[in-house]
NUDODO-90737 format. One line per 8 residues: number of its first residue (from 1); their letters; for each residue y negated, z negated, x of C-alpha. Coordinates in pm, 1 decimal, padded with zeros to 6 digits. Layout:
N
NUM	a	Y:Z:X; ... .
end
This chain:
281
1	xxxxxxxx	04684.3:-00268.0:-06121.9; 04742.7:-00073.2:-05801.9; 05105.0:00093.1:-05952.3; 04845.0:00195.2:-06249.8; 04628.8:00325.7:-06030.6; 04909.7:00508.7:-05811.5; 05032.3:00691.7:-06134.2; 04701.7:00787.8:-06278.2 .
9	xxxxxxxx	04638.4:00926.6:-05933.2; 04972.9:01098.6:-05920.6; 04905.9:01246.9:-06290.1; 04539.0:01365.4:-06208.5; 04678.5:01579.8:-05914.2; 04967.6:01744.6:-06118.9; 04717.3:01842.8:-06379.0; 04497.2:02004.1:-06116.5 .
17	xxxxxxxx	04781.7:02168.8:-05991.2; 04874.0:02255.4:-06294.7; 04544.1:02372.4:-06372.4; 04479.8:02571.4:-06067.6; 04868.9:02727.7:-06162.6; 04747.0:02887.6:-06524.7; 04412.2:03032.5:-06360.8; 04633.7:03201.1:-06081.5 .
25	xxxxxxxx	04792.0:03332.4:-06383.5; 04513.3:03421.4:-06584.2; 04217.8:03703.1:-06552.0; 03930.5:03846.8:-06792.9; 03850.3:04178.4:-06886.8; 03499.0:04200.7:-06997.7; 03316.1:04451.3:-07260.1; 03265.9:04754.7:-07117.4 .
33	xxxxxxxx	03507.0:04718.0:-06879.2; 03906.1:04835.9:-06808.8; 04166.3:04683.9:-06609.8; 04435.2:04853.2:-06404.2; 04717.5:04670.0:-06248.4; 04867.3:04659.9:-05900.3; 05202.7:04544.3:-05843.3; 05390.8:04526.7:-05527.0 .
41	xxxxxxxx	05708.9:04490.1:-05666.7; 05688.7:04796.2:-05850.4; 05532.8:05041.4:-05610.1; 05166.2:05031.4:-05655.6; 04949.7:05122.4:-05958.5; 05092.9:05040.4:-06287.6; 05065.2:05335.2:-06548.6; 04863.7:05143.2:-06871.8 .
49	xxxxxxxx	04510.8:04986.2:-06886.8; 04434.8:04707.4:-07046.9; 04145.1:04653.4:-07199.6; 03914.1:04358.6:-07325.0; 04019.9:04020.9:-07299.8; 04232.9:03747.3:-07140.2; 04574.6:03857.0:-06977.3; 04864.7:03706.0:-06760.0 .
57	xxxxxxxx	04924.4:03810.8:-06448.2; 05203.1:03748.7:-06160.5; 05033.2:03513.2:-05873.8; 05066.0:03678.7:-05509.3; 05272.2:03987.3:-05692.5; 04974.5:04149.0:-05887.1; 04639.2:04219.4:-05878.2; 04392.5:04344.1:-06135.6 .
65	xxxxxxxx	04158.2:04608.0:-06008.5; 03861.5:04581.7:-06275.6; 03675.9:04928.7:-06330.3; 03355.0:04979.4:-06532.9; 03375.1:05273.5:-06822.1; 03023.5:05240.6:-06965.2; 02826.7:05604.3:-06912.1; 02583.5:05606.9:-06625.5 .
73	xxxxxxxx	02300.1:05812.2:-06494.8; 02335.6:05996.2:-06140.8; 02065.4:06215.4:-06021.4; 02193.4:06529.7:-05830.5; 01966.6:06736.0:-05571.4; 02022.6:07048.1:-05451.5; 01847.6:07316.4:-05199.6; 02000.6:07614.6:-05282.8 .
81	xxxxxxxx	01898.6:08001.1:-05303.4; 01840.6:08209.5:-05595.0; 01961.8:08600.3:-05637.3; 01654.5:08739.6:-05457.4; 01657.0:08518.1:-05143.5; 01431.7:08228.9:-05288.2; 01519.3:07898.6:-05215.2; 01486.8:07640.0:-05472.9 .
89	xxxxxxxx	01479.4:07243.7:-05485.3; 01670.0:07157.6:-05796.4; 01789.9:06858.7:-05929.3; 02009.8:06709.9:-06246.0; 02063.3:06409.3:-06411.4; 02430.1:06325.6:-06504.2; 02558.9:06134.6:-06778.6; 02915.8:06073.4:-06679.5 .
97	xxxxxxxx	03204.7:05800.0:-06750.5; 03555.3:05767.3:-06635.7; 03827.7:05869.2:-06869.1; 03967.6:05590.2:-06965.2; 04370.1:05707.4:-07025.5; 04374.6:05855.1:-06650.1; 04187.2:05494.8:-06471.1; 04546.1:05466.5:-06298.2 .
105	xxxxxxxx	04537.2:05803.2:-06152.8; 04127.7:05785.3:-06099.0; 04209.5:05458.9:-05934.4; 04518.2:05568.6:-05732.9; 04329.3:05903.2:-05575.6; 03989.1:05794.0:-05558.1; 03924.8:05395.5:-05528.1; 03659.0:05272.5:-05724.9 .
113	xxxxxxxx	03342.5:05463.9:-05541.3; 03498.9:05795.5:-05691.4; 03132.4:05830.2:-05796.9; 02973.1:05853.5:-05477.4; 03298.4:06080.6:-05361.1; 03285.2:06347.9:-05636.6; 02904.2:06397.2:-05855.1; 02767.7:06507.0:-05560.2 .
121	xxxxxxxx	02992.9:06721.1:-05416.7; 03065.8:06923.8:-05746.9; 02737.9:06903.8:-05810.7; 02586.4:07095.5:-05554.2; 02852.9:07314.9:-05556.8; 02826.8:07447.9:-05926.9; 02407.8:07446.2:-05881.4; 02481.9:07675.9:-05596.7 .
129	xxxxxxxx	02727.1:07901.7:-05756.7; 02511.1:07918.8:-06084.8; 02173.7:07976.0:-05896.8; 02277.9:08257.8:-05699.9; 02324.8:08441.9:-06016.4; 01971.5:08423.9:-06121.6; 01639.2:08503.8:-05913.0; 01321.8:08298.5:-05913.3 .
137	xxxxxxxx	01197.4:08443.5:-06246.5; 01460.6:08426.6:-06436.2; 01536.7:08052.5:-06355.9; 01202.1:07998.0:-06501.9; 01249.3:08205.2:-06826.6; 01595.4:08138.2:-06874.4; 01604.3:07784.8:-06767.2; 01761.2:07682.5:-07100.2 .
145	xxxxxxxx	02066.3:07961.7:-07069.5; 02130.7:07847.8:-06664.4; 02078.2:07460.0:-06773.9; 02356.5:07506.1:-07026.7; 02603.6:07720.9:-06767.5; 02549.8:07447.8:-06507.7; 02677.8:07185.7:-06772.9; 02967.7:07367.1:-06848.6 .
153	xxxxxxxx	03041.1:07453.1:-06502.0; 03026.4:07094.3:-06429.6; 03212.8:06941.1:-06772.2; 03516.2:07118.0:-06556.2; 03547.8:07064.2:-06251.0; 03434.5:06669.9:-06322.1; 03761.5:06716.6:-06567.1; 04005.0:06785.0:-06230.7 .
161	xxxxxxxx	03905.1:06416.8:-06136.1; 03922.0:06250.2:-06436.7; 03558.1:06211.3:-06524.0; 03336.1:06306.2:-06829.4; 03023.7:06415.7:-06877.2; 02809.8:06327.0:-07124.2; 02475.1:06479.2:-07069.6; 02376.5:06736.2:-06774.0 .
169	xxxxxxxx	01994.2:06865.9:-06747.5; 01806.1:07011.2:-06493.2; 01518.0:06752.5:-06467.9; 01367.6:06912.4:-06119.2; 01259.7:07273.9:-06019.7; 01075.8:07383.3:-05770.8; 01007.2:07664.6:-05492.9; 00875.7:07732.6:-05186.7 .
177	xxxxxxxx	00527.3:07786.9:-05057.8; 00531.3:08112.3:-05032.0; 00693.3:08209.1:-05365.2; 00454.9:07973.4:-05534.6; 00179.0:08195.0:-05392.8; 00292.1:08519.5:-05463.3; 00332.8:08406.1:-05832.6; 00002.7:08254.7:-05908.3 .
185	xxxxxxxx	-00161.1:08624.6:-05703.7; 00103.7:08834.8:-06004.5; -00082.0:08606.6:-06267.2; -00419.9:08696.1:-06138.1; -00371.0:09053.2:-06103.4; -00135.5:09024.6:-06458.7; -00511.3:08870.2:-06578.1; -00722.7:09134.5:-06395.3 .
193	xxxxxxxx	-00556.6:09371.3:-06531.4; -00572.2:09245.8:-06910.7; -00978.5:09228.5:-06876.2; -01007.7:09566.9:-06750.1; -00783.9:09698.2:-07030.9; -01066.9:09468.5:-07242.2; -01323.7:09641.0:-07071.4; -01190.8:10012.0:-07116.9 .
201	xxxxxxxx	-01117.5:09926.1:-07459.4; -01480.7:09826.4:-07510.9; -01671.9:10084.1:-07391.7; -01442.3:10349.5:-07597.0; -01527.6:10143.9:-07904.6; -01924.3:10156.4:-07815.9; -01884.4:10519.7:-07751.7; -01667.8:10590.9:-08069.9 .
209	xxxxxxxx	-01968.6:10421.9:-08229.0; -02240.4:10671.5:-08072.5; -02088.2:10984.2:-08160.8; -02042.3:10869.5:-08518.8; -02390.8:10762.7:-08515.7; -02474.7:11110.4:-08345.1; -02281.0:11276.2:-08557.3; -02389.3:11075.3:-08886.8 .
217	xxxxxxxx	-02789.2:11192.3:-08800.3; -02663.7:11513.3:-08724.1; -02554.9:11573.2:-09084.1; -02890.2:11385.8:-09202.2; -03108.4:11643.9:-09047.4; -02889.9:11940.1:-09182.5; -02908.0:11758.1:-09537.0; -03300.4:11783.4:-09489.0 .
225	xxxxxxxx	-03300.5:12097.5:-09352.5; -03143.8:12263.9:-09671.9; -03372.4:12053.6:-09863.8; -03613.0:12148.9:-09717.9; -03512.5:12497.3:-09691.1; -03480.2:12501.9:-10137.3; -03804.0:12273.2:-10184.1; -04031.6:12372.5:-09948.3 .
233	xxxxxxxx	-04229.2:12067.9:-09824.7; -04170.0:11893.2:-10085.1; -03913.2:11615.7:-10011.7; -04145.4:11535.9:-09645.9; -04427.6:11460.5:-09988.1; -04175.1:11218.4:-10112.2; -04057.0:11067.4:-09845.1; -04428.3:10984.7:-09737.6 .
241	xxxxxxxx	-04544.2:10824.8:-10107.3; -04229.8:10613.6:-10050.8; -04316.8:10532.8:-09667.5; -04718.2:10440.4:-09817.1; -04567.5:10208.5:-10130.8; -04324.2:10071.8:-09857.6; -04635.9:09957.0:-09635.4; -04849.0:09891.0:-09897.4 .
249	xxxxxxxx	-04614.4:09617.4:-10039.2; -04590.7:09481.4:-09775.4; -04911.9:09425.2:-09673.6; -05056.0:09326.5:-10053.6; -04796.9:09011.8:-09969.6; -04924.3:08919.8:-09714.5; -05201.4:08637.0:-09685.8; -05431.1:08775.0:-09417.0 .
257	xxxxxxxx	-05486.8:09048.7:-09590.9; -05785.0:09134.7:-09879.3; -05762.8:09412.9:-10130.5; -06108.1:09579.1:-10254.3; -06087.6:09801.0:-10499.6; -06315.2:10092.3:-10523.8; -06671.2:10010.4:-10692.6; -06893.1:10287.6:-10516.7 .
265	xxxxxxxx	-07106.3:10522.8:-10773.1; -07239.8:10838.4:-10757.9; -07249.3:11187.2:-10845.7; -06956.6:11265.4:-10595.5; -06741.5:10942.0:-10735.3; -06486.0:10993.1:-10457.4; -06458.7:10682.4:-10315.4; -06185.7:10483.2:-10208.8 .
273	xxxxxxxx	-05987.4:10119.7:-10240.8; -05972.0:09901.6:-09875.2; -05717.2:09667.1:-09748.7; -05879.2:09430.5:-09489.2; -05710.6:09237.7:-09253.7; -05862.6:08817.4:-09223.0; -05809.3:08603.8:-08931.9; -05619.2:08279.5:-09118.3 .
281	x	-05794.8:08067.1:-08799.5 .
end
């Protein structure tokens, strides 16, 4: 019994040896991930990258340096000034990835924080470059056109250290104080200045309207006065039988009032019809 014992013993340590052995020799490269190796025997970095999966490796001799290549965000700020002296607080959001062919050479010049090393410093130097082109105004109505230079600007230089970009947008723009002010007093006076054109507009309009209303009874009178000048008085003898039928309709609609025609007698027969006026209450 103890000799079994003694063997099983003896075979339960060579398998954990021999199990500990084939995970020395053994690593995992998981989705979204890259591996690159180190090996001391052949001067550092090797040149491929191996992707997903299990591999073997060399216990003590090499060591996998596992990098991520899935795109990530990075938010970029920047203080920088514009053309006409304004300064500006500006910021982007990157989409960038490592390219995944040049990991080795990422790897061997950078070290895996190449992230922290490089966005920000190319960042803020292409916003600066780019923004000093422009002043405040146009960064505001061209913000599409300096948006699109700054990702450009930025797709190369992240190229010299063997990044790419993705996505690059300005997300954040602001100025100062004082800038802020002087463009909401332009808006004001931009607005003043619209009403009073309103205003001066306006008043030719009403005045356009007079003297075409002057001139309108102007050529009424000198109508009449030829008339008047062919027919005598005649045409002031129409237009007063129109002016009494006018009133007189009127007033025959109306409730309050009472028309009594003429009944008197007589040698002189002249007499004449009423129209009273009744109080409805």
């Amino acid at each position: 019994m103890e000799a079994a014992l003694n063997r099983l013993g003896r075979a339960t340590g060579a398998l954990a040896v021999g199990t500990f052995t084939v995970s020395q020799c053994l690593y995992t490269v998981d989705g979204g991930e890259r591996a690159v190796m180190f090996d001391t025997l052949r001067g550092g970095i090797l040149p491929d990258v191996r992707k997903e999966g299990t591999h073997f490796i060399v216990p003590i001799i090499q060591r996998p340096v596992i990098m991520d290549i899935r795109t990530k965000p990075r938010e970029v700020p920047s203080v920088t000034g514009t053309k006409d002296l304004q300064m500006v607080n500006i910021k982007l959001r990157v989409l960038w990835r490592p390219i995944e062919e040049e990991l080795p050479t990422l790897y061997r010049e950078l070290g895996t924080d190449f992230d922290e090393r490089v966005l920000p410093s190319i960042g803020n130097e292409v916003l600066k470059s780019v923004v000093a082109q422009y002043n405040a105004e146009e960064l505001l109505s061209k913000r599409a056109e300096v948006s699109e230079r700054i990702k450009n600007e930025m797709m190369k230089r992240a190229k010299h250290f063997h990044l790419t970009l993705d996505d690059v947008s300005i997300t954040h723009l602001t100025f100062g104080r004082e800038f802020m002010k002087a463009i909401e007093a332009k808006q004001v006076a931009s607005q003043e200045a619209e009403r009073q054109q309103w205003v001066v507009k306006k008043a030719e309009q009403e005045r356009q309207a007079m003297v075409t209303r002057a001139e309108g009874e102007a050529e009424s009178a000198r109508i009449i006065t030829k008339a008047m000048e062919k027919t005598g008085n005649a045409i002031i003898e129409v237009r007063r039988i129109d002016a009494a039928k006018e009133i007189a309709g009127k007033l025959a609609n109306s409730r309050n009032i009472v028309y009594l025609p003429n009944t008197g007698g007589g040698s002189g027969g002249g007499g004449s019809s009423l129209l009273l006026g009744i109080d409805s209450k």
